[in-house]
C-alpha positions, 0 to 999 in steps of 0.5 A, spaced: 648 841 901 651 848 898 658 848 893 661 853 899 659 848 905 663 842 900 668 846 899 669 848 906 668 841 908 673 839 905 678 844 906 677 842 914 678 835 911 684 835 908 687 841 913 689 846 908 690 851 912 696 847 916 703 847 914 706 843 909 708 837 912 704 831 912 696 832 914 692 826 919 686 823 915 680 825 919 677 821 924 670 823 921 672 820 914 672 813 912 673 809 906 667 805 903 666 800 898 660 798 894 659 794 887 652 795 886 650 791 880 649 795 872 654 801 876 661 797 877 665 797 883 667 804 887 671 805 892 669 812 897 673 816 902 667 821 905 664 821 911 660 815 912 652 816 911 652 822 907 653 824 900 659 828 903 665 825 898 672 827 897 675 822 893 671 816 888 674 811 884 669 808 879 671 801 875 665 801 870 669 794 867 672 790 869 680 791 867 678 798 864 680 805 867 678 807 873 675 813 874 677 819 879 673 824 882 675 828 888 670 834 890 673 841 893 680 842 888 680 845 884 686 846 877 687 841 872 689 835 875 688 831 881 695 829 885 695 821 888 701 819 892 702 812 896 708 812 899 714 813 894 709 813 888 706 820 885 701 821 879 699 826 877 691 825 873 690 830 868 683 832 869 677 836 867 672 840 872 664 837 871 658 838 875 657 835 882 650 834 881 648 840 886 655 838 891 659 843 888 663 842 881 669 835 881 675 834 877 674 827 874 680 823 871 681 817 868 687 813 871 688 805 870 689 800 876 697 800 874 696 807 875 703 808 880 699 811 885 693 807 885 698 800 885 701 802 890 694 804 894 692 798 893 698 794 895 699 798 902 693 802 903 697 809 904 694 815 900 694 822 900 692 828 895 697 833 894 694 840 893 701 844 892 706 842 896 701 839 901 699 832 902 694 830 905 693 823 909 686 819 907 690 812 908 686 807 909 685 805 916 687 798 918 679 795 918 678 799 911 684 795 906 680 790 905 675 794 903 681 797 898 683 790 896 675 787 894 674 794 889 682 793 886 679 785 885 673 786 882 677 791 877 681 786 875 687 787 877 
């Protein structure tokens, strides 16, 4: 897939050219765990099926850091709120393999953001003064819930 439909993907994703308040997750995105051996635990939010990705964790060891990626942002920081919970990950652009470039960060599993994520589920990406649902849907948090365990936290 083109870095352009990526890009455009996301944007309809995260409804960027809505108002400021609060955007709805899309219906078409879900959150996907996987622990497949030699590569660590991840956590995806994307559409199901396909290598379309918009946000990763990526926990190589267990209570080490946690690897950030998010597709279609660009600037120097990856901005994650749960609830009352913001952080603000520095980050660096690398290449997406084909899919267009990522931010990676590096956070922890205290990280405020992903603790409270882990607790309750809720997630956004603040893109400016926009902030954009991607809240695991109730069927999903355990999911959130196994990757956080197999991290170490």
């Amino acid at each position: 897939m083109s870095s352009r439909l990526v890009a455009a993907a996301l944007l309809a994703a995260l409804g960027l050219a809505g108002c400021a308040h609060e955007q709805a997750a899309n219906p078409a995105y879900a959150w996907a765990y996987l622990n497949e051996p030699g590569e660590g635990p991840k956590l995806a939010y994307g559409r199901p099926s396909s290598d379309e990705v918009l946000l990763m964790l990526v926990c190589p060891a267990p209570g080490g850091p946690v690897e950030v990626s998010a597709s279609g942002l660009e600037g120097g920081t990856i901005g994650l709120t749960s609830r009352d919970r913001t952080s603000h990950l520095a980050a660096r652009t690398v290449d997406g393999g084909g899919t267009g470039s990522l931010l990676l960060a590096s956070a922890t599993t205290r990280d405020p953001a992903l603790g409270n994520f882990r607790r309750t589920g809720d997630l956004a990406i603040v893109n400016g003064d926009k902030r954009h649902s991607i809240a695991a849907k109730a069927d999903e948090r355990r999911r959130v819930k196994a990757f956080f365990e197999a991290c170490g936290a």
